[in-house]
C-alpha positions in Angstrom: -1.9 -5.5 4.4 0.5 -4.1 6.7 4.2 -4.4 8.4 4.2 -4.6 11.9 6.2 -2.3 14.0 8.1 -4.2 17.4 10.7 -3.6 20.0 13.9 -5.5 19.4 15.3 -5.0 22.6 15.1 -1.0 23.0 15.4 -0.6 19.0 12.3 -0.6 16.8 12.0 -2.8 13.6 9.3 -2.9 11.0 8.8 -5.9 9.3 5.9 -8.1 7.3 5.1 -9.3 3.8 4.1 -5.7 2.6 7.6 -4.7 2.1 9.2 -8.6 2.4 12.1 -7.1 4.8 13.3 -6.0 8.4 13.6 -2.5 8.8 15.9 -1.8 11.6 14.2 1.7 12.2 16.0 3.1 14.9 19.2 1.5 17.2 18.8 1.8 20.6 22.3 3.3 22.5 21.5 0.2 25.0 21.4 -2.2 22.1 24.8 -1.2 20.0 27.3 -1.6 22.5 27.3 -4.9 21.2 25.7 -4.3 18.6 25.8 -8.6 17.7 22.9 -9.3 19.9 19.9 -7.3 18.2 21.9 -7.8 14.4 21.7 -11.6 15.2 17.9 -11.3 16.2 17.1 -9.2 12.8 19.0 -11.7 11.3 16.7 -14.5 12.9 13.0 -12.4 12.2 14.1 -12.4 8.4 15.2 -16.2 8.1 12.7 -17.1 10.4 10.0 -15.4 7.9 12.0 -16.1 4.5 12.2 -12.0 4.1 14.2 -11.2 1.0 15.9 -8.1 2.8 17.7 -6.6 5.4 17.6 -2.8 6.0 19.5 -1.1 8.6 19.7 2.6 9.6 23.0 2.5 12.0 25.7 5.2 13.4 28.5 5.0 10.7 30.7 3.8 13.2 28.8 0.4 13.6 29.6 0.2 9.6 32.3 -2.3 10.4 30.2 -4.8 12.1 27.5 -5.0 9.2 30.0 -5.1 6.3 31.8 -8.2 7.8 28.3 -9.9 8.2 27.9 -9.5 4.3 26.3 -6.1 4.0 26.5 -3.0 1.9 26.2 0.6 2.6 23.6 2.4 0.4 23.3 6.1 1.6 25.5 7.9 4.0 24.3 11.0 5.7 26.8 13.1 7.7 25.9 14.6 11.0 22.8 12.5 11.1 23.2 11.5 14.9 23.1 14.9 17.0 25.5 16.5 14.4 28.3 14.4 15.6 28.1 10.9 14.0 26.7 9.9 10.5 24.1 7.3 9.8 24.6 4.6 7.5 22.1 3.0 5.7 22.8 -0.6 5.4 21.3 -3.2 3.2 22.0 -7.4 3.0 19.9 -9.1 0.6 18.7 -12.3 0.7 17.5 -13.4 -2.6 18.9 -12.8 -5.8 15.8 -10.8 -7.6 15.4 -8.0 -4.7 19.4 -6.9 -5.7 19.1 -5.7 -9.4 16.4 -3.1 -10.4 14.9 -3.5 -13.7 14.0 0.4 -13.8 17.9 0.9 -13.0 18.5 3.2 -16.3 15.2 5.0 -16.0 16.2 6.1 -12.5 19.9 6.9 -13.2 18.2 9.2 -16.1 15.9 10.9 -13.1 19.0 11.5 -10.6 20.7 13.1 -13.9 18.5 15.5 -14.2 17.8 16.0 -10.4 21.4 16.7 -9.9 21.3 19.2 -12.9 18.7 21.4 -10.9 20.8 21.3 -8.0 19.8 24.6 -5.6 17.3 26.3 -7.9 15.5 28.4 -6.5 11.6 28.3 -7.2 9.0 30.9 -5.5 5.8 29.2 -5.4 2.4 31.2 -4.1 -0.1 29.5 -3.2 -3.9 31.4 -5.0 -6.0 33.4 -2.9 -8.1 30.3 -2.2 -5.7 28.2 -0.8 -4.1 28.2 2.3 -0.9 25.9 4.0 -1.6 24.5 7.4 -0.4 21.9 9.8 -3.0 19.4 10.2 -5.0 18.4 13.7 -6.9 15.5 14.7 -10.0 16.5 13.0 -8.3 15.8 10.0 -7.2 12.4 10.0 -10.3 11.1 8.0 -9.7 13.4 5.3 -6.4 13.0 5.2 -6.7 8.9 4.6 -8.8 9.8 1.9 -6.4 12.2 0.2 -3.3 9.1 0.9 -5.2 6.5 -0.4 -6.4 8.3 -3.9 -2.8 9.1 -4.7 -0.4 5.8 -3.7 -2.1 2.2 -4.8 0.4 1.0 -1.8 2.7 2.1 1.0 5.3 1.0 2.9 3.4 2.5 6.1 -0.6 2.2 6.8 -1.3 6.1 6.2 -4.5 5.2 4.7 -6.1 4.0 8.1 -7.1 7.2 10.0 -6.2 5.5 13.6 -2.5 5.3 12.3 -2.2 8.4 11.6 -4.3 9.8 15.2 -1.3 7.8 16.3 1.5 9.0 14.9 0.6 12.7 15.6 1.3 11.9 19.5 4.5 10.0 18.3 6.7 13.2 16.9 5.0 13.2 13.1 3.6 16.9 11.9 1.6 17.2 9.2 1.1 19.8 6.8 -1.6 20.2 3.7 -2.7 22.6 1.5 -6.4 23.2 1.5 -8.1 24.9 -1.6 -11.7 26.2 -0.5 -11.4 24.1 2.8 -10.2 20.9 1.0 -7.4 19.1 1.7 -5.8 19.1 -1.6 -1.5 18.5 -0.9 -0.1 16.9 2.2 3.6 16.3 3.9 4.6 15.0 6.8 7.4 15.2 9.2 9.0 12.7 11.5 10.8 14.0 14.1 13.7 12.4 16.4 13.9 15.4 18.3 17.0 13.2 21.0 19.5 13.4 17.8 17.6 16.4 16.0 17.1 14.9 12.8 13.7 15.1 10.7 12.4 12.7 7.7 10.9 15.1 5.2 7.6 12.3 4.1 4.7 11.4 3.0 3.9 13.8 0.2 1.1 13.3 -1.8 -0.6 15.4 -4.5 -4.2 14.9 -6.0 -4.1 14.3 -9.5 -5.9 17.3 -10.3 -3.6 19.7 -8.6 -0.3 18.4 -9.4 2.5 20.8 -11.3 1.4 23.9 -8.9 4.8 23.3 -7.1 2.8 22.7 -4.3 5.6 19.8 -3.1 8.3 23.1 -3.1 5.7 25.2 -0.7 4.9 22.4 1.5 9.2 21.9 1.6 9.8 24.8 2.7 7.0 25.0 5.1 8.1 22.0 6.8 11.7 23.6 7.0 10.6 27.2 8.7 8.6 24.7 11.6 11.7 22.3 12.0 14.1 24.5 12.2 11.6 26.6 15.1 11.7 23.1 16.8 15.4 22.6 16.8 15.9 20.1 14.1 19.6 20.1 12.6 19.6 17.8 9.7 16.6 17.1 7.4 16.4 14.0 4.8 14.1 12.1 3.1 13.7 8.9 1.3 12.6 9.4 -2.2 11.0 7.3 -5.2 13.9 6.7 -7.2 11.8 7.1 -10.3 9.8 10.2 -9.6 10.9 12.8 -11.5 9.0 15.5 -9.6 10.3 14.3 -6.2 14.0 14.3 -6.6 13.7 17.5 -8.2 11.9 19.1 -5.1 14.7 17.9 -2.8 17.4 18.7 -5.4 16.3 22.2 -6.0 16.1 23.2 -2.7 20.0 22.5 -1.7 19.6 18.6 -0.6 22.4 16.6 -1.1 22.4 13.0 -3.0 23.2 10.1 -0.2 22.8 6.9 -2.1 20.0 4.3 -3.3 18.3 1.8 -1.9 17.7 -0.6 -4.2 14.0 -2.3 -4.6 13.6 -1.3 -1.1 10.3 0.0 -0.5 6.8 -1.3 -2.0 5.4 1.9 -3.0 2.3 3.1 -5.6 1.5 -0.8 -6.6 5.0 -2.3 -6.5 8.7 -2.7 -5.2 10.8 0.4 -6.2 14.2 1.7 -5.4 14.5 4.9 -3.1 16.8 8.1 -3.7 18.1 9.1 0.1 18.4 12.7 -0.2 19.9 15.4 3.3 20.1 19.0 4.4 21.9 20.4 7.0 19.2 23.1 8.0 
């Protein structure tokens, strides 16, 4: 099972059971000046369909409007927008359960530590029988295969190789790490090359090759190619309860934003996400 993604106007929402909300992915310009008509028709998709949240990804200066229709910011991310406006990541819920995280202490514990690895370096080499790439066409099967071993569920349908022939047309760039030919690590970046900002995604680790610090190498792979494609401000959207993770974004200079609580159905259940940004 999977979210659909639709046009709102010019903007583009996910929603659908998977995930039980309305991702406002991206805000058309065309659409936030007022910005009442496409929030009232988000508003409608999640009553119409019972969802139990809302979650918006807006320029800070449309903050105002949400927090007077009974929403809360969650991350903040400066510069976000072309370097000139922030983005605000805003959240309403609409049943009681989806506000408080059980796993709330466990994943104040990760950000502690997270934050006490704040811009370590770590040098990772990969061995002589493994080699970093960005990934083409011919890859998409293996690459479902290497998604769907690793995460039980995800918010987006990476384990179906047409999605993901799709989305490498659509401003996504892949990377893996192949050992003797095999697809072994992967990453993914989503680009919005109009306001220059890149999600740092999508990586997954087969069991058998994780603690390699192969998750640092593919980091700062992606960040050489972004920054050789013009990006200006890289984030991502982390488990909330993955040690590892946080620690990869930490490390390598990227700033805390917020959390987005129970937010994304991820690895076999609902779990709260660590926003994390870099100014590259």
């Amino acid at each position: 099972m999977t979210d659909a993604i639709i046009r709102l106007g010019d903007s583009v929402v996910q929603h659908g059971r998977h995930n039980d909300r309305v991702y406002l992915m991206s805000l058309s310009s065309s659409d936030s000046d007022p910005i009442h008509p496409v929030l009232e028709a988000v508003e409608s998709l999640a009553s119409e369909n019972s969802y139990s949240k809302i979650f918006c990804k807006i320029p800070s200066s449309l903050k105002d409007d949400f927090l007077s229709g009974g929403y809360v910011e969650e991350a903040h991310i400066p510069g976000f927008f072309g370097g000139s406006e922030d983005a605000s990541f805003m959240c309403r819920y609409l049943s009681q359960y989806r506000m408080y995280d059980e796993s709330s202490e466990e994943n104040c514990k990760v950000l502690n530590i997270a934050l006490g690895r704040q811009d370590e370096e770590k040098e990772v080499r990969l061995p002589m029988n493994a080699s970093c790439d960005i990934c083409t066409p011919a890859d998409v099967v293996e690459m479902a295969g290497v998604f769907t071993e690793v995460f039980p569920t995800y918010p987006f349908p990476v384990f179906d190789p047409e999605y993901l022939l799709q989305t490498m047309t659509e401003g996504f760039v892949y990377f893996c790490i192949r050992t003797e030919g095999r697809i072994v690590a992967l990453s993914s970046c989503e680009m919005d090359t109009e306001n220059m900002t890149v999600e740092m995604t999508d990586f997954a680790t087969l069991p058998s090759y994780r603690g390699r610090g192969y998750s640092h190498f593919l980091l700062n792979e992606m960040e050489r190619e972004m920054l050789r494609r013009d990006m200006r401000v890289a984030y991502t959207i982390a488990r909330a309860r993955s040690y590892g993770m946080n620690i990869v974004f930490s490390s390598n200079s990227y700033r805390y934003a917020g959390t987005l609580v129970n937010n994304t159905n991820i690895s076999g259940g609902f779990e709260s996400m660590n926003v994390w940004h870099k100014k590259l």
